[in-house]
C-alpha positions in Angstrom: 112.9 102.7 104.8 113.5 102.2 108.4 115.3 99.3 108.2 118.8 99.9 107.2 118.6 103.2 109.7 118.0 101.3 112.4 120.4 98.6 111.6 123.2 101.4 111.1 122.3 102.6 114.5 122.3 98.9 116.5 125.6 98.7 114.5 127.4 102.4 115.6 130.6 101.1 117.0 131.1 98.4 114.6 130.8 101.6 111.3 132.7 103.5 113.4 135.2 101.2 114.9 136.2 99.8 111.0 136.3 103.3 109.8 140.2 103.3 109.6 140.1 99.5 107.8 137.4 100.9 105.4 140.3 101.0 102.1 141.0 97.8 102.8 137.5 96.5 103.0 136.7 98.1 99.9 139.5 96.3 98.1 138.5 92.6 99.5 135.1 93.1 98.7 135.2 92.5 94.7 134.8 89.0 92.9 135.7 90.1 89.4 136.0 88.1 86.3 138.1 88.8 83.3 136.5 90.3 80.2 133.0 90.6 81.8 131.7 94.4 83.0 129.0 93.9 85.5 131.0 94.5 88.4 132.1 98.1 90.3 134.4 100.4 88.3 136.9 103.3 90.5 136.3 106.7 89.3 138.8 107.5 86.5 140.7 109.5 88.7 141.5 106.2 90.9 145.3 105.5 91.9 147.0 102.2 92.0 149.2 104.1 94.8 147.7 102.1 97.2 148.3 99.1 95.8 151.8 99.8 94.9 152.4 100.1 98.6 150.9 96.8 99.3 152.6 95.2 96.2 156.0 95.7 98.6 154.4 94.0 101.4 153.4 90.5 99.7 154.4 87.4 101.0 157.9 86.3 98.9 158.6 83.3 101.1 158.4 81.0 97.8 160.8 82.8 95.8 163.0 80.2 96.4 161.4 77.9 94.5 161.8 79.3 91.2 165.0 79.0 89.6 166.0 82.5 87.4 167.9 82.0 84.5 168.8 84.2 81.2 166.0 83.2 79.0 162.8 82.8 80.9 163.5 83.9 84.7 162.2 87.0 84.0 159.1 85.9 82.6 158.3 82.7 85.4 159.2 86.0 88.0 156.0 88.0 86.8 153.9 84.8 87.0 155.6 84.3 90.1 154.8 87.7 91.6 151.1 87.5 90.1 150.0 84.2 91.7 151.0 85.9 95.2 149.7 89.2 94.6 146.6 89.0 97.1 142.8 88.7 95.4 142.2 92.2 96.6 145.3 93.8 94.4 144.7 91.8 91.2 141.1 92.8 91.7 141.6 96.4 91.9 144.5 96.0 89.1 142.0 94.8 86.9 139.3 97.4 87.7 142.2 99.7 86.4 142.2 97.5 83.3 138.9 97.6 82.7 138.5 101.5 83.2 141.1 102.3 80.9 139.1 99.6 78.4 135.8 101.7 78.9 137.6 104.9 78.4 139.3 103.9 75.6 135.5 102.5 74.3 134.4 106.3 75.1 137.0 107.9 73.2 136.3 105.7 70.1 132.7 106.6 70.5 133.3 110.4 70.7 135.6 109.9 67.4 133.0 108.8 65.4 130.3 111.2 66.6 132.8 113.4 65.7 133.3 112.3 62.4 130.7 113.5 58.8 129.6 110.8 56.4 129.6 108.0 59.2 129.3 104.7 56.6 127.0 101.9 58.0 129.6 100.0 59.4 131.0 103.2 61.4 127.7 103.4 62.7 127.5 99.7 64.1 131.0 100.1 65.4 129.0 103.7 67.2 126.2 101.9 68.8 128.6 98.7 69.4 130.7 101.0 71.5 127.3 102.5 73.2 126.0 99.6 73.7 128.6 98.3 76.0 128.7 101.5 77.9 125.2 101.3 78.9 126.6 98.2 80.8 129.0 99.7 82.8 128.5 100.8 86.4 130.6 104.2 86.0 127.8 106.3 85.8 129.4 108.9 84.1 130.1 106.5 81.2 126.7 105.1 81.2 125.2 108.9 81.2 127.2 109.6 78.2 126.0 106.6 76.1 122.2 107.5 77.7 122.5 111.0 76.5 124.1 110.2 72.9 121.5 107.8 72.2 118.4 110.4 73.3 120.1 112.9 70.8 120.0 110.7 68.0 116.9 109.2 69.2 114.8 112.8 69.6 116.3 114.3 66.0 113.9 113.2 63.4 116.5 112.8 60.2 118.3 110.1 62.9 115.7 108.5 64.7 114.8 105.5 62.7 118.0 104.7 61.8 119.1 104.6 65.9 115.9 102.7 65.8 117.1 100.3 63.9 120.5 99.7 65.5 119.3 99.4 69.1 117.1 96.7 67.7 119.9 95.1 66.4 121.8 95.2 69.6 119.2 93.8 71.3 118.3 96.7 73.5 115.7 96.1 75.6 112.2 98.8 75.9 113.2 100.0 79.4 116.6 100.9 78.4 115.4 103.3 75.7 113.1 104.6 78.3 115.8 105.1 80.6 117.8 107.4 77.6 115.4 109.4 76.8 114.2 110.1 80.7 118.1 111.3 80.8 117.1 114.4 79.3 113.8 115.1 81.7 114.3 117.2 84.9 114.2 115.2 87.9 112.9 111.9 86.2 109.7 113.1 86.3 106.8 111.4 83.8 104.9 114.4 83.7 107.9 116.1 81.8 108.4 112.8 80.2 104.8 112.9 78.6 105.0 117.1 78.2 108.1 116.8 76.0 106.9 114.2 73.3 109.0 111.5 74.6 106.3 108.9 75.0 105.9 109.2 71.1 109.1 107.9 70.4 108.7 105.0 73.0 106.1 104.1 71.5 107.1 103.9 68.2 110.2 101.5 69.3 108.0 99.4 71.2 106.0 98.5 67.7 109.2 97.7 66.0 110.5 95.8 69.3 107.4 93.6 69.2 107.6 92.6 65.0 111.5 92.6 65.3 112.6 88.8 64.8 114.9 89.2 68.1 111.8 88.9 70.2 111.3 85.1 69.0 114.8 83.9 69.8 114.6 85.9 73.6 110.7 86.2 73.9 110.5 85.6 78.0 113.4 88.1 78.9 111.7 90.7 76.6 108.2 90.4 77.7 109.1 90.4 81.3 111.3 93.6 80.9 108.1 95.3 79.7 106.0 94.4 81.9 107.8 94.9 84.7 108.6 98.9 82.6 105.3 99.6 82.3 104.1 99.1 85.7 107.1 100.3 88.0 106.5 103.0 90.1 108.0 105.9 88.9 108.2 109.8 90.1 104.4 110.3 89.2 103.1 106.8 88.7 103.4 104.1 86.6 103.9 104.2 82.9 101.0 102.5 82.1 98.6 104.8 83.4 100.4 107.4 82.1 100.0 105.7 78.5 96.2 104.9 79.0 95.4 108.4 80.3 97.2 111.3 78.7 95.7 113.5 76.3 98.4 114.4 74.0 98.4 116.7 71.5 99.9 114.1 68.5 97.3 111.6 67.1 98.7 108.3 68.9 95.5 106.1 67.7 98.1 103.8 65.6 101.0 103.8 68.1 98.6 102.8 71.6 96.7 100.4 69.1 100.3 98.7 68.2 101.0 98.3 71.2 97.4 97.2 72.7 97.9 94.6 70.1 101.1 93.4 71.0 100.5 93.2 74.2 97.7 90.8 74.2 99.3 88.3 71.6 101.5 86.8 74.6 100.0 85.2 78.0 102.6 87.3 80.2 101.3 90.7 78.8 98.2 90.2 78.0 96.2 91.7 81.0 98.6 94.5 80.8 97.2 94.8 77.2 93.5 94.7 78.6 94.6 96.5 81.1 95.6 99.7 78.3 92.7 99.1 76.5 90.7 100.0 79.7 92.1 102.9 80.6 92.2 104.1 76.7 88.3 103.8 75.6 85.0 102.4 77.1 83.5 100.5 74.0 84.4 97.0 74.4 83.3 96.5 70.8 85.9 99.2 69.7 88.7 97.2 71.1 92.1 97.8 70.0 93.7 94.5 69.6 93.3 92.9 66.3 89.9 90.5 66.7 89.2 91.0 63.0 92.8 88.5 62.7 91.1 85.7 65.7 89.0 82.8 64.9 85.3 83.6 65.7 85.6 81.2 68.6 88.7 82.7 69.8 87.1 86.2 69.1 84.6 85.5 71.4 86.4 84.2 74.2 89.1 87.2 74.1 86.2 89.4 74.3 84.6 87.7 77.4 88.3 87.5 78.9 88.8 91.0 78.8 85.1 91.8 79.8 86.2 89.3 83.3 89.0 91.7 83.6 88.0 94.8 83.2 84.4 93.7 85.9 87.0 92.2 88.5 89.6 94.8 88.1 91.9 94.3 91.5 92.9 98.1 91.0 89.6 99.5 92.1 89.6 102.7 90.8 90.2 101.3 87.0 87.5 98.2 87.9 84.0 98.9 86.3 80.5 98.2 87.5 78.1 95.2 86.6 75.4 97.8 84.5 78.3 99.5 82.8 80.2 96.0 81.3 76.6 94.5 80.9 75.9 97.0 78.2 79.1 97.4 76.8 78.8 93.0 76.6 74.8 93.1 75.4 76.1 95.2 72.4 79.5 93.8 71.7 77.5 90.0 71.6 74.9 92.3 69.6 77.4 93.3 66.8 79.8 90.4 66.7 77.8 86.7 66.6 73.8 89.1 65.9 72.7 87.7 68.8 69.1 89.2 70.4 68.5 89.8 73.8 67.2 86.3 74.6 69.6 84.5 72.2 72.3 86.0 74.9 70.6 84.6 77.8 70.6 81.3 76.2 74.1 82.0 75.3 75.4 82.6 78.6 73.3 79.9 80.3 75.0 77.2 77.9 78.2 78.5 78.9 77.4 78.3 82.4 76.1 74.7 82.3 79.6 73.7 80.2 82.0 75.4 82.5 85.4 73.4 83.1 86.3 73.8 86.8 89.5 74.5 88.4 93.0 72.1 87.2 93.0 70.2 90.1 90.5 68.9 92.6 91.9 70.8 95.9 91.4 74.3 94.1 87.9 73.1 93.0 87.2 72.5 96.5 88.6 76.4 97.9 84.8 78.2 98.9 86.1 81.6 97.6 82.7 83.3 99.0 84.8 83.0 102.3 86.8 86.1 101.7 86.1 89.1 101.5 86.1 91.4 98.2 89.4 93.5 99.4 90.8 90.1 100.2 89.8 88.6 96.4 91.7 91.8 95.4 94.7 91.4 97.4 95.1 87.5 95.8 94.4 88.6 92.3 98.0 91.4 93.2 100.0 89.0 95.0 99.8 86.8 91.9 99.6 89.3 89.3 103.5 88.7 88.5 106.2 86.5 89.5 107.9 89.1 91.2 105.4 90.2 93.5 104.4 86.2 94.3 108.0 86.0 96.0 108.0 88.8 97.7 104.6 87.9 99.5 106.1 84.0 99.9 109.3 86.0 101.4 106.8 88.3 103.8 104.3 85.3 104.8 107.5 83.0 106.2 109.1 85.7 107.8 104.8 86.4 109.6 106.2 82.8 111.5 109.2 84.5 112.9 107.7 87.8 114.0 105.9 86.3 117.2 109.1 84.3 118.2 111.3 87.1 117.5 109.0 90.1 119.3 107.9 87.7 122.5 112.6 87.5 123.3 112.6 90.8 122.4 110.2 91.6 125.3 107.0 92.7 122.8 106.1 95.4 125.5 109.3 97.3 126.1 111.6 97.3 122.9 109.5 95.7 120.2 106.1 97.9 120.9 108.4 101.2 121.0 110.2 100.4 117.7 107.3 99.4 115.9 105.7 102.4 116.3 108.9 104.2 115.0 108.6 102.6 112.1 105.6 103.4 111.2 106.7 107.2 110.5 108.0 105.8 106.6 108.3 108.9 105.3 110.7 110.3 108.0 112.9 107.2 107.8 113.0 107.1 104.3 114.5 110.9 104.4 117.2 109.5 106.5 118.0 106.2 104.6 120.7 107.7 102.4 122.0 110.0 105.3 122.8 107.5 107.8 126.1 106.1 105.5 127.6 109.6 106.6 129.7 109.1 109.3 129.5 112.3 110.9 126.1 111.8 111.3 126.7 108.4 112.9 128.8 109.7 115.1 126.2 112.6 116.3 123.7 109.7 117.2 126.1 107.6 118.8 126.8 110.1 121.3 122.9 110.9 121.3 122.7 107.4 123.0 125.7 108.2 125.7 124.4 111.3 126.6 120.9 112.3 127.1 121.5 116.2 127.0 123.5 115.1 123.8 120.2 115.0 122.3 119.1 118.4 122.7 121.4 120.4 120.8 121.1 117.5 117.7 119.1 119.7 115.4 122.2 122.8 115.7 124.8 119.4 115.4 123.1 117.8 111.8 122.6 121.6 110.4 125.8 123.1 111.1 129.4 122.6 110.1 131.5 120.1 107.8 128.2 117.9 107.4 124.9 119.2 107.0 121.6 117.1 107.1 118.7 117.5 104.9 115.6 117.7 106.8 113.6 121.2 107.2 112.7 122.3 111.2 109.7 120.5 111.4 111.2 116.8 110.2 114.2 117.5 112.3 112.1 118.5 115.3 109.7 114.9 114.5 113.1 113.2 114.3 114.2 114.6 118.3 110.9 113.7 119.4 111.6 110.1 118.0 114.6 110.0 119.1 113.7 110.3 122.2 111.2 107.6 122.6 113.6 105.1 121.6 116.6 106.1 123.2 116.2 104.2 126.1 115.3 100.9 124.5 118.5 101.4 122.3 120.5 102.0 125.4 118.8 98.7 127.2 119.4 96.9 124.0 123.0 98.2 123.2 123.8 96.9 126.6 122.5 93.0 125.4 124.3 91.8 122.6 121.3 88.9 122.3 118.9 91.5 121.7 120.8 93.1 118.8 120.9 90.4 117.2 117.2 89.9 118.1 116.4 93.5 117.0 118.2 93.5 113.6 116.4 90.3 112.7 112.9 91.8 113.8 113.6 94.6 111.6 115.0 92.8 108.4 111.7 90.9 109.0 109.3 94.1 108.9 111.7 95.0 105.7 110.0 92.4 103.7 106.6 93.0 104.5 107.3 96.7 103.4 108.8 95.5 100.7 105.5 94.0 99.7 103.7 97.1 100.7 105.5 99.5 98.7 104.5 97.1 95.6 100.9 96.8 96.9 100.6 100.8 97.2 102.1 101.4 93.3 98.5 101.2 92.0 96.9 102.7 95.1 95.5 106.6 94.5 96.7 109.6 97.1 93.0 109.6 98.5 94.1 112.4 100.7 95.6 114.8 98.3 92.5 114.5 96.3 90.2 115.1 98.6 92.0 118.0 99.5 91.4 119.4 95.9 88.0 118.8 96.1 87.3 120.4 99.4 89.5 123.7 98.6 87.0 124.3 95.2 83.8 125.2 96.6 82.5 124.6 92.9 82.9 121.2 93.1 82.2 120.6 96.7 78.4 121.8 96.0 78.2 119.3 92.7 79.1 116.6 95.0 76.8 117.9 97.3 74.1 117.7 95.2 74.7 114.8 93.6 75.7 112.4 96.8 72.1 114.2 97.9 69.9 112.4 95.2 70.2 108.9 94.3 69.1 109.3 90.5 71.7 112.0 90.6 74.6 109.6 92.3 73.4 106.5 89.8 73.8 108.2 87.1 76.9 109.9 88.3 78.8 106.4 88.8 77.9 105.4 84.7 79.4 108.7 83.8 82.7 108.4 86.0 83.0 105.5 83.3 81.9 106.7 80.2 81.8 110.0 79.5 79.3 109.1 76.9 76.9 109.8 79.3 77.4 113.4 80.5 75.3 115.0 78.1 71.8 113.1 80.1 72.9 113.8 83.3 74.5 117.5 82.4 70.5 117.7 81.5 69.3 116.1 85.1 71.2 118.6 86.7 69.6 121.5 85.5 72.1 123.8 85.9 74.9 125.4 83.6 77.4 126.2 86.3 77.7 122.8 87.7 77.5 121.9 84.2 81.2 123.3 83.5 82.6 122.6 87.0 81.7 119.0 86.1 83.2 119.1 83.1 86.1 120.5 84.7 86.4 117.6 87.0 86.0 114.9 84.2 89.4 116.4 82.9 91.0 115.5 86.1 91.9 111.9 85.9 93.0 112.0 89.4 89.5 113.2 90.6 87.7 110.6 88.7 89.9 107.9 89.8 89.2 109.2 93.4 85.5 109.6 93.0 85.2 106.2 91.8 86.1 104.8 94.3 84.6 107.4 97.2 81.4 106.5 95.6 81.8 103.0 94.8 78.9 101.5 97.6 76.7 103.0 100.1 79.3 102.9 103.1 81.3 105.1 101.5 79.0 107.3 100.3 77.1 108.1 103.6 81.1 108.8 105.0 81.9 111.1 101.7 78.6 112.7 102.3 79.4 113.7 106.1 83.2 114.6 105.1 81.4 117.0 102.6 80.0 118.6 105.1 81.5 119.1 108.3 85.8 119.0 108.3 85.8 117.0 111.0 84.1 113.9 109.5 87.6 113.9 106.8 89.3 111.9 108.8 86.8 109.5 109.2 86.1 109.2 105.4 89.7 109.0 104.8 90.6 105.9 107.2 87.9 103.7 105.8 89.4 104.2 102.1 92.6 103.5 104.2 91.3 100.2 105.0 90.7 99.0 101.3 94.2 99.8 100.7 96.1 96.5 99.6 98.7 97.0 101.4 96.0 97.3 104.7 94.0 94.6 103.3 97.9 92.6 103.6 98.5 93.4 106.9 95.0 92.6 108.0 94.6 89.1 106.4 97.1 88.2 108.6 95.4 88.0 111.7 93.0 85.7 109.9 94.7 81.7 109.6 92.3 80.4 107.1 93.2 83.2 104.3 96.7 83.5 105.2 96.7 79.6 104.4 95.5 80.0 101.5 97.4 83.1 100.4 100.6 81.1 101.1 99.4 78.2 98.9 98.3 80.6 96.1 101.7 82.4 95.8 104.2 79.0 95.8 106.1 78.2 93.1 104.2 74.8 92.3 100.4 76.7 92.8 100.8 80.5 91.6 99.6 79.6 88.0 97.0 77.1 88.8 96.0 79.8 91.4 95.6 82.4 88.8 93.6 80.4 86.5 91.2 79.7 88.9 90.4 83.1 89.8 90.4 83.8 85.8 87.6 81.0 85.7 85.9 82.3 88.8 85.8 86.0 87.7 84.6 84.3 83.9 81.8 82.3 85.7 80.6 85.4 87.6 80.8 87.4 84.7 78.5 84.7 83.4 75.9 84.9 85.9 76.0 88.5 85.9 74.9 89.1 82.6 72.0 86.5 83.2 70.8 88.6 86.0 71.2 91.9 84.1 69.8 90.7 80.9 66.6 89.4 82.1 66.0 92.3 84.5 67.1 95.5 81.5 64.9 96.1 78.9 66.5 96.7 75.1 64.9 99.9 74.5 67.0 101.2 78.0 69.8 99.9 76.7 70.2 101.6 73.4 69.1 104.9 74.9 72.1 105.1 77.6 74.6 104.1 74.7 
């Protein structure tokens, strides 16, 4: 992010000015507590020399008031010397104590691996020891108890058994994820997936679910998964990954386990629905266990996740009104017998007994006001507790931008940094680079000298420190750097406006913090597009298909059911484009990205002309920009009504009330949809596009 560069830079002579007081600092900064681990551990080749040294400095003024004799004196000295010992020495003295106790954990670990015939106690005592590793912040100790528990974990005569005592120490999903991803090159979920791994997550997270544990810490449990399965992660999120990937080992049982576990608990359950979406199309197949519900409760579940899986805020996983019409007609069909008319009926009752909103002010919200993008954005922001702060957090700081940018001078400093910092993936190259001092040195004397500035590519590539940017990043970062430079210099020479600048940019930091949430779920539009265009193949399928509406209608139903390829396969009249659309059906990417390039008739008539001539790309591609949350974010708040709204929805007091209401509003449509569809669809149409 931009943010902490910039602050680094406004702060150049303070970093460089404490450099020779940075031991010191170091030493102040810990607030430890005895017999607890969460708190910085020294390398194990740390040195109390240091402190030594500063032991021969401390203040002995009260010596005097302790009286040494034979018997005790020796003893009331040590306490003596310990109450004056400053906080800083008796912290780092007890970071000593506490690496030698982690060592001394490791070394009783490694004795037992060592050791044939382990008895069940010696392994407790094993996963004891690993367990309290895993808490430690030395990360070689915690890479050691990662990579022990993967071995035992991935060997098939050990794996239940290591099962079974990480259940018993209470280890949580994402912390088995996190030892078996020690073993996968650069953390990467495609080698993840490729080596198996998922199979053995899997099968912990159906003994996680039915292990007793869960009852007696069900809220810290269920919040670690779902905020595990939806991180973003170095090739998406886990969830996708889990919903999506064809692997060659039968996991029917093990995504079906988990499908249903998912659902039983209101904090996972659209998660659960969520899975189920991405995992098969037949709503009457679905993978949680309805045969166990109540008929009444049968129902509702199946209209519940009908709602979701219509309203869908991720749009490329949302699914149209004809194709969760059908999968509804036969699911009612199947489940309660119910004819076409008996479901009209049905869903006109329903409609006419509908309980509104918990209170009467959320009654009274007219949601036709916003937009569809908008409806999306609210359905995010309060899709987890998490995400509601940080959009609380970015929507107070939106009152201090103006203040802050009109003292800044909005048209001089403020205008020239915000367009800096809209270069992310630049800044974000340089975030971990900026905490070298050499390098904050170089741009320090970029700002006192302008012909400095020239010869900074040679400086950050040569020598004792090098950077790691190729030419043309380093050549983007000069050009920068000279737009800026003389707003730094103005600013440097004000120390109002640092203060003003640092709290402008730790405002922007929270609305990218909400952005980089927003975009998790977002597809690489671009990159995909790219694919398409550089296959010729599949550039003359779209083609024709974006060319005929039949063609495109159909199209759209079999983006979401693959059911129906064999139909249009025979619309298309033609082998070749036969294959290269089966080829593209294997691409999950491309259908993700096709869904939604397709998804109305704006966006069609756009991907039609980027088709066609390269120069319409760009055009195509900044009106899917748009639709983006984090877009749709940053243009609600030019718009007081919604950003009203949006700030009620995500409090503390209104989130949940806020979310039911848009579970009832999506129900209600869902409701009215199947009305229109039923009476307008004949039967026999029905059955022949299932």
């Amino acid at each position: 992010m931009f943010v902490p560069i910039l602050s680094t830079v406004f702060l150049l002579d303070v970093s460089i000015s404490s450099a020779s007081n940075s031991s010191i600092v170091q030493l102040q900064d810990p607030v430890v507590i005895v017999h607890q681990l969460n708190y910085p551990l020294p390398s194990a080749n740390s040195s109390l020399t240091a402190a030594e040294g500063e032991l021969e400095n401390y203040d002995d003024s009260e010596q005097d008031n302790f009286d040494i004799d034979e018997a005790g004196g020796e003893m009331r000295m040590l306490h003596s010397i310990k109450k004056n010992i400053p906080l800083y020495l008796r912290s780092h003295l007890l970071f000593k104590e506490a690496t030698n106790s982690l060592q001394s954990t490791q070394n009783d670990a490694k004795a037992l691996l060592e050791k044939n015939g382990r008895s069940l106690d010696e392994t407790k005592k094993l996963f004891a020891h690993l367990a309290k590793l895993l808490e430690s912040d030395d990360g070689d100790l915690k890479l050691f108890a990662r990579m022990t528990i993967s071995k035992f974990l991935k060997d098939s005569s050990t794996t239940e058994d290591a099962q079974y005592q990480l259940l018993h120490i209470q280890t949580k999903l994402s912390t088995v994820f996190d030892c078996l991803m020690s073993h996968v090159e650069d953390e990467a979920l495609e080698g993840f997936f490729k080596d198996g791994l998922h199979v053995l997550l899997l099968s912990y997270a159906g003994k996680l679910f039915s292990f007793e544990g869960i009852l007696v810490d069900q809220a810290s449990i269920l919040e670690d998964v779902a905020r595990f399965l939806t991180a973003n992660r170095n090739g998406g999120d886990l969830i996708t990954w889990l919903g999506t990937y064809q692997s060659a080992v039968d996991l029917y049982y093990y995504v079906f386990r988990l499908i249903s576990n998912l659902v039983r608990f209101d904090r996972t359950r659209e998660l659960g629905y969520r899975l189920q979406s991405l995992q098969i199309n037949n709503l009457g197949e679905s993978r949680y266990d309805l045969h166990k519900l109540s008929w009444m409760l049968k129902r509702d579940r199946g209209l519940e996740y009908a709602a979701y899986t219509r309203f869908n805020f991720i749009e490329h996983e949302s699914k149209s009104r004809v194709f969760v019409g059908r999968q509804l007609y036969f699911f009612l069909s199947h489940t309660e017998l119910l004819k076409k008319e008996e479901q009209i009926d049905f869903f006109l009752k329903m409609l006419s007994a509908d309980v509104g909103p918990e209170t009467k002010d959320l009654e009274e919200i007219d949601w036709s006001m916003l937009t569809d993008d908008q409806m999306r954005l609210f359905k995010a922001a309060l899709q987890s507790p998490d995400l509601a702060k940080l959009v609380r957090e970015a929507l107070e700081a939106e009152n201090q931008v103006a203040s802050v940018e009109k003292e800044l001078g909005y048209e001089t400093v403020g205008k020239a940094l915000m367009a800096v910092m809209n270069d992310n993936d630049l800044m974000q190259s340089l975030k971990a680079e900026l905490n070298e001092e050499e390098l904050v040195r170089l741009l320090k004397a970029s700002l006192d000298d302008d012909k400095h500035l020239e010869n900074l590519p040679l400086l950050l590539t040569h020598g004792d420190f090098k950077l790691k940017l190729n030419q043309k990043e380093l050549q983007a970062l000069v050009t920068n750097m000279q737009k800026i430079l003389p707003y730094f210099k103005l600013s440097l020479l004000d120390g109002k406006r640092v203060t003003l600048l640092e709290k402008a940019l730790e405002l922007e930091a929270r609305f990218n913090l909400v952005e980089d949430m927003l975009s998790s779920t977002e597809l690489n539009t671009a990159k995909s597009l790219e694919v398409i265009l550089n296959d010729q193949g599949i550039v003359q399928l779209l083609k024709k298909i974006v060319e005929n509406p039949n063609h495109l209608m159909e199209f759209r139903s079999v983006l979401e059911d693959k059911g129906c390829m064999p139909k249009f396969t025979t619309a298309l009249g033609d082998t070749n484009l036969a294959k290269v659309l089966d080829a593209v059906l294997r691409n999950i990417d491309l259908v993700f990205f096709l869904r939604v390039a397709i998804k109305d008739d704006d966006r069609v008539k756009l991907f039609r002309a980027a088709l066609e001539k390269k120069e319409q790309v760009n055009e195509f591609l900044e009106a899917l920009d748009k639709k983006k949350l984090a877009n749709v974010f940053r243009s609600i708040l030019e718009e007081e009504h919604q950003v009203r709204l949006l700030r009620k929805a995500v409090s503390v007091d209104h989130r949940e009330a806020f979310k039911n209401a848009l579970n009832l509003r999506d129900r209600k449509m869902l409701k009215e949809e199947m009305v229109t569809y039923l009476k307008s669809v004949d039967v026999k149409i029905i059955s022949s596009d299932s």
